[in-house]
Structures are given as structure tokens and as C-alpha cells.
N, C-alpha and C positions, 0 to 999 in steps of 0.2 A: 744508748737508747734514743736518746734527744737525734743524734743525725739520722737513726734508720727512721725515726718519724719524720724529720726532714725530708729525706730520699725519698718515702712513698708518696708523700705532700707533694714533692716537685711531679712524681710521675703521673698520678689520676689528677695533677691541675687541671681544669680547662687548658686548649693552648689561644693568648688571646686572638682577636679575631684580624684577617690580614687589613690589609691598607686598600682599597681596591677604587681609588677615585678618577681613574684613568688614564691619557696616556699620559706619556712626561709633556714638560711644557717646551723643549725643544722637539721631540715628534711634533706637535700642535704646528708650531712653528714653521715646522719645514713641509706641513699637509697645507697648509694657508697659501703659502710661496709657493708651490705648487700651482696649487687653484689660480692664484694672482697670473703666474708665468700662461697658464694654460689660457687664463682668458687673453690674455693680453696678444696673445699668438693668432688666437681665433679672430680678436678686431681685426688686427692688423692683417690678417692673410683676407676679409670680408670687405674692409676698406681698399685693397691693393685689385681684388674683382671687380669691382666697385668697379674704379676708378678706370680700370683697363679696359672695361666692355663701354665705356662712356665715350674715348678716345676715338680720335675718327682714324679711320682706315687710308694707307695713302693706295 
């Protein structure tokens, strides 16, 4: 009798509640280094404009 009061215990428990604090910390990681690559692409293609429309014409 003790287990089937058991069994019905485990089955109407609550089930507890999930984990849901976000992404993992290597996603974060590789969204960051992303953003980092992408700006750094962006200077350097705006600095290389830049620098080419400065340049005198022969």
C-alpha cells in the first residue's frame, strides 16, 4: 500500500518549475564576437573610403 501511495505522490506532484535564465554562456559569447567582427569590418571598410576619396587622382 505504502508504494501505490508513493506512485500516486510522484504522479499528481507538481512538476518543478524549468530553468529558463537564457542563452548558454558560450551562445552569448559567440553573439558578442559577432557584433565585435561586424563592427570592426564596418571601421575598417569606412576608414579605407575615407582614405581612398582623400587620395589625389593621377
Amino acid at each position: 500500500m505504502k508504494t501505490l501511495h508513493q506512485l500516486i505522490g510522484w504522479v499528481i506532484a507538481p512538476w518543478p518549475p524549468r530553468d529558463q535564465r537564457g542563452l548558454s554562456q558560450s551562445t552569448e559569447i559567440a553573439i558578442l564576437t559577432g557584433v565585435v567582427v561586424g563592427i570592426a569590418i564596418t571601421v575598417g571598410a569606412a576608414i579605407t573610403v575615407y582614405v581612398n576619396a582623400k587620395l589625389p587622382r593621377p
